[in-house]
Structures are given as structure tokens and as C-alpha cells.
ChimeraX commands (.cxc) that place a marker at each C-alpha (Angstrom):
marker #1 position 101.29,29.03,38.24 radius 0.5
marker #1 position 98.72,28.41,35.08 radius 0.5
marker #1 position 96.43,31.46,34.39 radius 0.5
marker #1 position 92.71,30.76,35.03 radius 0.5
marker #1 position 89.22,32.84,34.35 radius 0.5
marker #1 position 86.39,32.04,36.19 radius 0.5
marker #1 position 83.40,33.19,34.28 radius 0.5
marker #1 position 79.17,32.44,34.62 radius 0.5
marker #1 position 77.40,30.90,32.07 radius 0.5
marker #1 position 73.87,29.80,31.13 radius 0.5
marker #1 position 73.00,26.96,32.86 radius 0.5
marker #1 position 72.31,23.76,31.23 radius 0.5
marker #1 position 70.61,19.91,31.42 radius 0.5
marker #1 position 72.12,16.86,31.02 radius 0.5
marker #1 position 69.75,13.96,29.68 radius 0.5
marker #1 position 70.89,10.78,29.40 radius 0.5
marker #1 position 71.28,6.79,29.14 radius 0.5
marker #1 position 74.28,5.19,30.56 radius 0.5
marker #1 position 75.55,1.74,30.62 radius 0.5
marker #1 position 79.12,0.42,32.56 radius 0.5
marker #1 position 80.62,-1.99,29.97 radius 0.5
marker #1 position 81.86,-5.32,31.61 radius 0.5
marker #1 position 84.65,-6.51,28.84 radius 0.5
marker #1 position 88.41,-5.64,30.56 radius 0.5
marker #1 position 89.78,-2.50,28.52 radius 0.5
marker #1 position 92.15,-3.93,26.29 radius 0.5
marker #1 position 89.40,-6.14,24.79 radius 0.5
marker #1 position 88.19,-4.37,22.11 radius 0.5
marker #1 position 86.42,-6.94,20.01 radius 0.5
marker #1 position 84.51,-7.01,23.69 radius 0.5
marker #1 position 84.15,-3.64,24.63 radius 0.5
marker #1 position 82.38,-3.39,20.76 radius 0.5
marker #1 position 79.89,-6.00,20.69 radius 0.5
marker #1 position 78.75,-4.70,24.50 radius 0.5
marker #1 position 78.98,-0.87,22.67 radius 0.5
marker #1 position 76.66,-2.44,19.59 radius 0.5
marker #1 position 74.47,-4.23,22.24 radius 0.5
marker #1 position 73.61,-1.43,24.06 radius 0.5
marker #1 position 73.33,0.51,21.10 radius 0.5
marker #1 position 70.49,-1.64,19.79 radius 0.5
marker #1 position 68.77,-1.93,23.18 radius 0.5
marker #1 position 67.94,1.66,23.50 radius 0.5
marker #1 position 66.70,2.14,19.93 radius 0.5
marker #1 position 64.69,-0.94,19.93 radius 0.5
marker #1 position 62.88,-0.71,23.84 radius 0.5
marker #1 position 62.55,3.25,23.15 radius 0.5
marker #1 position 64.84,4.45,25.85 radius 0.5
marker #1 position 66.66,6.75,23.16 radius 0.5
marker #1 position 63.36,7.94,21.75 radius 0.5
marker #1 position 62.17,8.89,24.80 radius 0.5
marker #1 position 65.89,10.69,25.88 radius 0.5
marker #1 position 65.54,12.78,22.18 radius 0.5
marker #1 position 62.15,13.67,23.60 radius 0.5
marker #1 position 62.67,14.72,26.51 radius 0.5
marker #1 position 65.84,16.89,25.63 radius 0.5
marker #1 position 63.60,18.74,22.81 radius 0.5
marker #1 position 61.29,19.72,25.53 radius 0.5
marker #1 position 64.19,20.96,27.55 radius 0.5
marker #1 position 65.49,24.31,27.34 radius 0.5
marker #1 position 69.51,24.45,26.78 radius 0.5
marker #1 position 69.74,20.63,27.22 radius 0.5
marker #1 position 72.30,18.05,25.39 radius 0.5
marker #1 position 71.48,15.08,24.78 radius 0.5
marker #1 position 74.04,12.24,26.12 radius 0.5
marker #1 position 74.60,8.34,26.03 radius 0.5
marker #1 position 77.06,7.43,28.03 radius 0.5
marker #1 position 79.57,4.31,27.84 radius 0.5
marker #1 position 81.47,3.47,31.27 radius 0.5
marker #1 position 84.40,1.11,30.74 radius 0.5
marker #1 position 85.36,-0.08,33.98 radius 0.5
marker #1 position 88.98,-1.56,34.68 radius 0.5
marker link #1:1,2 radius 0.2
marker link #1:2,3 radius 0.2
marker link #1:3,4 radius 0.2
marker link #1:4,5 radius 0.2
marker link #1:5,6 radius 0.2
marker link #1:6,7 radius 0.2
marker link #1:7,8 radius 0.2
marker link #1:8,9 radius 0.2
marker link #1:9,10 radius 0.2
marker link #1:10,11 radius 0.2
marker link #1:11,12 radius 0.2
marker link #1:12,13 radius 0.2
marker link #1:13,14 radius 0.2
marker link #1:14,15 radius 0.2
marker link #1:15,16 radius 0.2
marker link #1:16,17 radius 0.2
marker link #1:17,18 radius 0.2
marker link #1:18,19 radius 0.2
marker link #1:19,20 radius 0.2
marker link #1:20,21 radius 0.2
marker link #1:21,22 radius 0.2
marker link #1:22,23 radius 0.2
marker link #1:23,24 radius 0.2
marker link #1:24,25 radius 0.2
marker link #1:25,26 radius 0.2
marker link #1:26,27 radius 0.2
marker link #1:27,28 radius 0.2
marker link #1:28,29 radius 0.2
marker link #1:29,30 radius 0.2
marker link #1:30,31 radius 0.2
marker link #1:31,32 radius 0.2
marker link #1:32,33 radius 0.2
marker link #1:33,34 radius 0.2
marker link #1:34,35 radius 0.2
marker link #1:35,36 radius 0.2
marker link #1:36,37 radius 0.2
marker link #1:37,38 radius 0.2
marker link #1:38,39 radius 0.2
marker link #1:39,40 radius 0.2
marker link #1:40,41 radius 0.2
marker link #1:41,42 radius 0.2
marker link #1:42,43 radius 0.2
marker link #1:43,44 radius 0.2
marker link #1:44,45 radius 0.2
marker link #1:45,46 radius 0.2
marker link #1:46,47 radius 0.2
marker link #1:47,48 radius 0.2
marker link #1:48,49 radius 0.2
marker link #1:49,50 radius 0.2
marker link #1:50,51 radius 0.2
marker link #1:51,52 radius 0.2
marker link #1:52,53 radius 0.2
marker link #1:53,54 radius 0.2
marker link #1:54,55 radius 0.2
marker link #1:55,56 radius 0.2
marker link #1:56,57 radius 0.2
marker link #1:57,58 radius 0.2
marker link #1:58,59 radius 0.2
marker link #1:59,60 radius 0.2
marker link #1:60,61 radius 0.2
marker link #1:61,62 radius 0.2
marker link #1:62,63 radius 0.2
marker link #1:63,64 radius 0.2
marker link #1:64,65 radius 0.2
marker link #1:65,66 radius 0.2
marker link #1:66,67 radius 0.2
marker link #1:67,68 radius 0.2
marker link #1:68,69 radius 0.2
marker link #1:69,70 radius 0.2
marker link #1:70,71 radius 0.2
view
């Protein structure tokens, strides 16, 4: 049996912008170009601007973007 400590901790937010990425796994030239595009979206329609914003006005918040690949 594995050893284990359970122990409390500040609480913390989340903020972020996720996308699920449609190329199949092994495709990485297509899992790269859907990384860049995303990428690009959120810094040029503001989403990521207004995700660093947020998180600075947050208290004990990280600050998060999040690429699903789906199988």
C-alpha cells in the first residue's frame, strides 16, 4: 500500500481559454498548425488579453490555455 498525506491548502482560480484540436494524434504537422491557429486567434480577437486581465485581478489565480487533443 503507497503512503499518502492529505493536507489543506490555499485555495485557488483557474482562468482560462480552451480549444479541442481536431487533427488525429499521430499527426503532428496537424495537431501544430491547429496549436499555431489557435494561438493567433486569441492574441489577435483579445481573448488572451482579456484572460491575463482577469487573472491579475484575481487573487491566487493561474493563468491557463488549454489544448485538448481528442483521439
Amino acid at each position: 500500500m503507497s503512503n499518502y498525506q492529505i493536507t489543506d491548502q490555499s485555495g485557488f482560480t483557474i482562468a482560462s481559454v480552451g480549444v479541442e484540436l481536431k487533427s488525429d494524434y499521430t499527426d503532428y504537422a496537424g495537431i501544430m498548425q491547429e496549436k499555431d491557429a489557435f494561438t493567433n486567434t486569441v492574441k489577435s480577437n483579445g481573448s488572451l488579453e482579456k484572460l491575463q486581465t482577469a487573472s491579475k485581478k484575481m487573487a491566487n489565480s493561474t493563468l491557463s490555455m488549454k489544448l485538448t487533443i481528442t483521439r
